[in-house]
N, C-alpha and C positions, 0 to 999 in steps of 0.2 A: 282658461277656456270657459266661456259662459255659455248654457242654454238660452237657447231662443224663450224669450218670455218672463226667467227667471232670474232673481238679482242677485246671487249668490255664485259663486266661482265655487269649481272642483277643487279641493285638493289637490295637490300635487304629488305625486310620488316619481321617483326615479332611480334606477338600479345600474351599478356600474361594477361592472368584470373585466379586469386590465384596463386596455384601450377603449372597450366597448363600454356604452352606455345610453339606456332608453328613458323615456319620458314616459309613464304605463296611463294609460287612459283606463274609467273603472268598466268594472259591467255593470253592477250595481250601487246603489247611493240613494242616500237620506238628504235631497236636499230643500231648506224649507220647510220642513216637515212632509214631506211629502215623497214616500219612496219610490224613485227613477230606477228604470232597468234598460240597459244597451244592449239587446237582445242583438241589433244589426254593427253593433262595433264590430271594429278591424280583432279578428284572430289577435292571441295574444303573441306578443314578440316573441321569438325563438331566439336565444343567444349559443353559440356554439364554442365552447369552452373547454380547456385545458383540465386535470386532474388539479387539484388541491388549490387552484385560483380564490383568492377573495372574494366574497361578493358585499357590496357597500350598495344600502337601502338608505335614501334621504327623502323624508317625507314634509310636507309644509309643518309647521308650526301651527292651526289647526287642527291637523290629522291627530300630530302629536298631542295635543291636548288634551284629546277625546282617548287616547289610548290606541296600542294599537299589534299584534302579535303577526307574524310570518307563519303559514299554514303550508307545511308541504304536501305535494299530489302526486300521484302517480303519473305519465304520460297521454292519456289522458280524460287528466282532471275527475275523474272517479273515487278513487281511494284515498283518501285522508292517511299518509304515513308518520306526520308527526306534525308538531305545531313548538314555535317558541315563542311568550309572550318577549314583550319589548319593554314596554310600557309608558311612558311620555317623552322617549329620548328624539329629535328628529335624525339622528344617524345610529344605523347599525351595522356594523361590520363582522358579527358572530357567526356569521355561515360560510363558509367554505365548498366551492363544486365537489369535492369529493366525501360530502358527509352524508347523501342522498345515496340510501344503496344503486339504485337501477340509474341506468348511467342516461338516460333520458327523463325529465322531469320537471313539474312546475313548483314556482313558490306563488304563493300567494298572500298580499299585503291584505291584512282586512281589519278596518278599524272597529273596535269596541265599540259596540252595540252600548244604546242610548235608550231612552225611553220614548222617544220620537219612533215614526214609523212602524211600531209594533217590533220590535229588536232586531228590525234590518240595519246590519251596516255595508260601510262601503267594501268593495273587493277588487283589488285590482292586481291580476295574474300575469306572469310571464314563467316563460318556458325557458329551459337547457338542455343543450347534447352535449355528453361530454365524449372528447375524444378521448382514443385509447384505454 
C-alpha cells in the first residue's frame, strides 16, 4: 500500500489464528522521516477465537529489521498488560489466545523505535474474543 505523494511502502504485517487471518494496516508510522498518523483508519480487526489457538505474526523484512515486540492491551486499548520483545525474526508464533487473562483483547505489533521521527514507531493493532 503506498500514500498518496510518498515513495515508500508500509510494512506489512499480518496475523493468522487457525483459518483466519488479517492483513493489519498501522495507526501510526515513521515513514520518510516524517511521522504519519491514521487517525480515520478502519477500527482495528476483531478475530473471534477458540481457547489455547495459535497465533502466528508475519511481518515484512523491513519491519523486522528495525525490530520489533507484541504489546498486549486490554479491550480497549488502554492498559498495557504486558509486552514480548521479538526482535529481528519475521515470524512469530509464541502467543497463544489463552495467555491473555481477560478473554477479550488486543495485541499490538509495534516496531522499535528509530531515531527518525522523534522515537515514534509504527503500531499496528488487532483485536480478539475469545470464546468459552
Amino acid at each position: 500500500m503506498l500514500l498518496a505523494g510518498c515513495s515508500s511502502a508500509l510494512p506489512q504485517v499480518s496475523v493468522r489464528v487457525g483459518a483466519q487471518s488479517e492483513v493489519l494496516s498501522p495507526t501510526q508510522y515513521c515513514l520518510d522521516g516524517e511521522p504519519r498518523f491514521y487517525p480515520d483508519a478502519e477500527r482495528p480487526p476483531v478475530l473471534r477465537v477458540g481457547s489455547g489457538e495459535q497465533i502466528t505474526i508475519e511481518v515484512s523484512e523491513h519491519l523486522a529489521e528495525s525490530g520489533w515486540q507484541v504489546q498486549i492491551f486490554d479491550e480497549q486499548l488502554e492498559e498495557q498488560l504486558g509486552q514480548v520483545p521479538v526482535g529481528n525474526e519475521t515470524v512469530f508464533d509464541g502467543i497463544f489466545t489463552s495467555d491473555a487473562r481477560p478473554a477479550a483483547y488486543f495485541l499490538v505489533i509495534v516496531q522499535d523505535a528509530g531515531p527518525e521521527c522523534e522515537g515514534l514507531s509504527g503500531a499496528w493493532p488487532i483485536g480478539f474474543v475469545r470464546d468459552g
